[in-house]
C-alpha positions as semicolon CSV with decimal commas, in nm:
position;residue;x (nm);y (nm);z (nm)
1;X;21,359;1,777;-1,945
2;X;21,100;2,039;-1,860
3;X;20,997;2,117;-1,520
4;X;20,673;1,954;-1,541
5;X;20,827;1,598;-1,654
6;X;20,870;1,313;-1,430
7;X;21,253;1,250;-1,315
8;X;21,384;0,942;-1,441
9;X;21,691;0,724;-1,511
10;X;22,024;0,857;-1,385
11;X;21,825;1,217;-1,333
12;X;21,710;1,086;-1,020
13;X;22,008;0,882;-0,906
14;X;21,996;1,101;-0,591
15;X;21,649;0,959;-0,494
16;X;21,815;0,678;-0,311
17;X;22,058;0,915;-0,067
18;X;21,649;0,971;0,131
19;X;21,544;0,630;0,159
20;X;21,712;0,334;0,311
21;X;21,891;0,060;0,156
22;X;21,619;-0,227;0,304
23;X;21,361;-0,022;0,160
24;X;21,523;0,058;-0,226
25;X;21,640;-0,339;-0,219
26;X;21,282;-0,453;-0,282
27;X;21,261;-0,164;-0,570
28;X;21,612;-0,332;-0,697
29;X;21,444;-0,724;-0,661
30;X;21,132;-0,532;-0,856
31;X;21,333;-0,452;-1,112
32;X;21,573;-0,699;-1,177
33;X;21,878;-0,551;-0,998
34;X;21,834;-0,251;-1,343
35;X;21,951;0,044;-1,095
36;X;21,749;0,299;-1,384
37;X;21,435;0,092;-1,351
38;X;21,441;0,076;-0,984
39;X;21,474;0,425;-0,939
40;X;21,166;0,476;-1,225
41;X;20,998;0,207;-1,021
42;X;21,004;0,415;-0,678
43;X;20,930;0,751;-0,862
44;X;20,623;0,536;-1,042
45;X;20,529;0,390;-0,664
46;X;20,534;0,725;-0,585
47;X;20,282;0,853;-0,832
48;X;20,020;0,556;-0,802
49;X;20,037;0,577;-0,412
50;X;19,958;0,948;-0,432
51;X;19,628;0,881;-0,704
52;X;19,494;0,668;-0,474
53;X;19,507;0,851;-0,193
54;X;19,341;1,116;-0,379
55;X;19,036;0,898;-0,458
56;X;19,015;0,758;-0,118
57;X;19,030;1,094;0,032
58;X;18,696;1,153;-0,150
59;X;18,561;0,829;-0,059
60;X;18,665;0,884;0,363
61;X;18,392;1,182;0,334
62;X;18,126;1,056;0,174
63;X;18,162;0,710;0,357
64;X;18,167;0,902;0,696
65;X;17,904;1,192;0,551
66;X;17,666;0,916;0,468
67;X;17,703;0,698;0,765
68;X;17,640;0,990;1,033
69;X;17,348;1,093;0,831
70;X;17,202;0,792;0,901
71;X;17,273;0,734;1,213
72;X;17,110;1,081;1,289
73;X;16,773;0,969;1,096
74;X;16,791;0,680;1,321
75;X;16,894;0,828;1,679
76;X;16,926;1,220;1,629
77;X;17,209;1,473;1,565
78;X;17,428;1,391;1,925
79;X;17,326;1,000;1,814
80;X;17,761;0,906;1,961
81;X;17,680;1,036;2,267
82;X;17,361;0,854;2,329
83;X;17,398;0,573;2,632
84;X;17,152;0,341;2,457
85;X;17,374;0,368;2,157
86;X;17,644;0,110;2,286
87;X;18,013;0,104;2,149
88;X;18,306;-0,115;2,252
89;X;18,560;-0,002;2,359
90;X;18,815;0,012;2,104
91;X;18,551;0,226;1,950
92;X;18,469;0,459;2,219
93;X;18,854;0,545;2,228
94;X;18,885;0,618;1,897
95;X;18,578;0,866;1,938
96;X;18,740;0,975;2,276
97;X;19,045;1,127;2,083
98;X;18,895;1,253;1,811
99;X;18,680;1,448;2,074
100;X;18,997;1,546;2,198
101;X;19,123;1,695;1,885
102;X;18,842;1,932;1,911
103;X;18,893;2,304;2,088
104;X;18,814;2,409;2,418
105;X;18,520;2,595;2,299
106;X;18,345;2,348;2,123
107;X;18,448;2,085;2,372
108;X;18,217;2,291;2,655
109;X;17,918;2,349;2,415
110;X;17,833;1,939;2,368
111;X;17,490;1,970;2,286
112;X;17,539;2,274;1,982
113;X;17,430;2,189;1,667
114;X;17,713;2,230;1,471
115;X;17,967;2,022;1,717
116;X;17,829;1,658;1,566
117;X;17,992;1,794;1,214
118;X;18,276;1,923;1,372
119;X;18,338;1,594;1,555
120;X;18,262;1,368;1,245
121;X;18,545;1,530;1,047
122;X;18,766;1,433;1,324
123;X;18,674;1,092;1,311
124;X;18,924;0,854;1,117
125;X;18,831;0,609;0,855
126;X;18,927;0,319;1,066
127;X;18,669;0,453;1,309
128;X;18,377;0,429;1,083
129;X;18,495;0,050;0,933
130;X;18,540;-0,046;1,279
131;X;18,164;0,051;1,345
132;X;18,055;-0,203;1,106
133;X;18,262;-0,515;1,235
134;X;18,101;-0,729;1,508
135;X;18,148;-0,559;1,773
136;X;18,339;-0,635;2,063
137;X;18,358;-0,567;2,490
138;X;18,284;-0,277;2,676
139;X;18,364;-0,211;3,008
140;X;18,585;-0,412;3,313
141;X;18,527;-0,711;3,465
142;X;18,285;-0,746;3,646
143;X;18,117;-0,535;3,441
144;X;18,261;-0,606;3,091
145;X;17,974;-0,668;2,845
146;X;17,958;-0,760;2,482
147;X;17,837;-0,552;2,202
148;X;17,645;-0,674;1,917
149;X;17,714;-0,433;1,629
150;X;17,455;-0,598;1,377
151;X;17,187;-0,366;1,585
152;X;17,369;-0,058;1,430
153;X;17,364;-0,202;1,124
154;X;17,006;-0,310;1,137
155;X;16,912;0,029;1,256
156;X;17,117;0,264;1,082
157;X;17,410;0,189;0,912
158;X;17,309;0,011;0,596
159;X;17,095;0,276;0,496
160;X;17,418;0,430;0,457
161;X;17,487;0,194;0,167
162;X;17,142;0,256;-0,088
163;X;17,394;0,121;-0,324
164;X;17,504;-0,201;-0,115
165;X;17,244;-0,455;-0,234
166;X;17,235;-0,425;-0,586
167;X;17,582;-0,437;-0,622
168;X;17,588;-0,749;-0,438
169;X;17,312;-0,914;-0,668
170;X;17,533;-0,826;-0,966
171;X;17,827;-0,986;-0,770
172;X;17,674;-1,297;-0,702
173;X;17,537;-1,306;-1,056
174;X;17,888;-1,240;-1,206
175;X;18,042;-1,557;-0,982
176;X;17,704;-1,780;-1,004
177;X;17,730;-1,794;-0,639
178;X;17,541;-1,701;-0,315
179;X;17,834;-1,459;-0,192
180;X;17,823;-1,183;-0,140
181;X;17,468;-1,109;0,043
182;X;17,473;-0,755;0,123
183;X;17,488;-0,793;0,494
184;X;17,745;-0,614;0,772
185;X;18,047;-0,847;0,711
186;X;18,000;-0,763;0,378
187;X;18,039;-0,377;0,387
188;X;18,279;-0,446;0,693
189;X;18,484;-0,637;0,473
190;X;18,507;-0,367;0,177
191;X;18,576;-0,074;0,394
192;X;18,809;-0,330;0,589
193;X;19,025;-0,358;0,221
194;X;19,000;0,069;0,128
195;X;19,085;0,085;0,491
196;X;19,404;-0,116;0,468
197;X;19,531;0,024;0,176
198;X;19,455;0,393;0,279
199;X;19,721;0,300;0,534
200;X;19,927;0,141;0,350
201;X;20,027;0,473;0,103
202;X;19,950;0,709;0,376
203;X;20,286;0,561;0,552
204;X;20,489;0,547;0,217
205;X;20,506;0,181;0,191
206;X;20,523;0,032;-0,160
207;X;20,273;-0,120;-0,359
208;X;20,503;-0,266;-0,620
209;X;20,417;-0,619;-0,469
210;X;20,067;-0,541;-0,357
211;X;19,985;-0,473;0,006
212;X;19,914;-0,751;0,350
213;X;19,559;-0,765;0,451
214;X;19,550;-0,758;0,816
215;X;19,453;-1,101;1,017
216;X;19,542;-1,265;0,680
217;X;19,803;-1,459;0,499
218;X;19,761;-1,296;0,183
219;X;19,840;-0,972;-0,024
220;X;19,622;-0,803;-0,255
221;X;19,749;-0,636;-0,569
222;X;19,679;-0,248;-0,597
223;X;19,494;-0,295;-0,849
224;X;19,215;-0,546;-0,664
225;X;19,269;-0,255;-0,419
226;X;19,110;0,033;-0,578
227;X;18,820;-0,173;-0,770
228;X;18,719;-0,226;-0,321
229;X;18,755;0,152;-0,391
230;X;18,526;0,162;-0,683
231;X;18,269;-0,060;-0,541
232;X;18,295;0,117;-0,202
233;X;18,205;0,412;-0,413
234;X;17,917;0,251;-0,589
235;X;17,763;0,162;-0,266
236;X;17,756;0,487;-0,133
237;X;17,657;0,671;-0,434
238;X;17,685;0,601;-0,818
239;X;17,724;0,955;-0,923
240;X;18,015;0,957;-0,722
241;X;18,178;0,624;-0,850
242;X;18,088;0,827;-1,200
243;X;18,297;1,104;-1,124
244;X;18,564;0,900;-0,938
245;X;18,620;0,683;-1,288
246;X;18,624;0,985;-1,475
247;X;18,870;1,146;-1,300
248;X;19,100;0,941;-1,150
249;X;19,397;0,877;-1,266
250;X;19,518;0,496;-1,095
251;X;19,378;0,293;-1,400
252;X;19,650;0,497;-1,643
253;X;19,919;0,467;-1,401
254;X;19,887;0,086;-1,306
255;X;19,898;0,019;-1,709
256;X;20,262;0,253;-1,686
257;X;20,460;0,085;-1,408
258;X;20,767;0,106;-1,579
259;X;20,914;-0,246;-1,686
């Protein structure tokens, strides 16, 4: 076996000495109780979680990229730090710590130019899908207010999506059905799913049997997955969902998961 060849069989018996016996047991259920498959399974789990990551890792910076460029045609370059611009406030925290992550130095120059880019690459993913849910409270009693998030969407954020509408049309043409409209729940619910899953192989948990969708009592397979991926991409920009299909790699290895 050369040095560029994937481990397998009894090669990579050792695998299981790093990873706990609850965790290689649903690897062993996977593959029939076949020790040699399990252990080709995790090395395979391994591989697949690690291509998509890749793509969405591509996909995080154009989602955010595009979003803050429209909310800075809307509201200006500082638009986050704009009182008119309200945020709940599970929102506001998240952009409270990834203002912390900043330095010193940029910290005390707010108002530069180049501190909104700095700031926006700080920001997670889960920060910019959380900006298109509803919206929730802001503030203490008796001052807690709610937020209505559809006015970001309405005057920003789905210009951040020039891709959004028609590929809803060709949705609803494909099912013969009125669903999906391209609306906020909509891309909330498609970042909500490349969200999840981002997660999901970011921590190392397998995919072998799909992955939980949060608030839900249902899994989706990785495979439904990364074609949210693909359509998040084609929403965004459909030279970049061109060069994502040509060059990822998940399609080959969800047709390889060894059996």
């Amino acid at each position: 076996m050369t040095a560029d060849q994937p481990a397998s069989g009894p090669t990579h018996v050792g695998i299981e000495r790093g990873i706990s016996a609850a965790r290689f047991q649903s690897f062993r259920d996977a593959a029939n109780m076949d020790e040699s498959i399990a252990r080709d399974l995790y090395v395979w789990n391994r591989d697949l979680s690690v291509a998509i990551l890749a793509d969405i890792a591509i996909l995080e910076v154009a989602l955010r990229n595009s979003m803050h460029d429209a909310a800075t045609s809307a509201w200006g370059m500082h638009w986050y730090a704009r009182s008119d611009i309200e945020l709940d406030d599970r929102t506001a925290r998240q952009l409270s710590r990834s203002w912390g992550y900043l330095r010193k130095s940029v910290r005390n120059r707010p108002n530069d130019d180049d501190v909104p880019g700095r700031l926006v690459a700080q920001c997670t993913l889960g920060f910019w899908t959380n900006l298109l849910d509803s919206g929730s409270f802001r503030g203490e009693h008796p001052r807690r207010q709610e937020t209505d998030y559809d006015r970001l969407w309405h005057g920003a954020f789905k210009y951040a999506f020039p891709g959004g509408r028609p590929e809803a049309k060709k949705m609803r043409r494909a099912t013969a059905s009125d669903l999906p409209n391209f609306t906020r729940e909509w891309a909330h619910s498609v970042c909500k799913v490349v969200n999840e899953l981002r997660n999901r192989v970011a921590h190392h948990e397998p995919l072998i049997n799909g992955f939980p969708l949060n608030g839900q009592q249902s899994r989706m397979s990785a495979k439904d997955g990364h074609a949210h991926c693909m359509l998040l991409a084609r929403m965004l920009d459909r030279d970049l969902a061109a060069w994502l299909h040509s060059n990822s790699t998940v399609d080959k290895l969800l047709g390889s998961r060894p059996s």
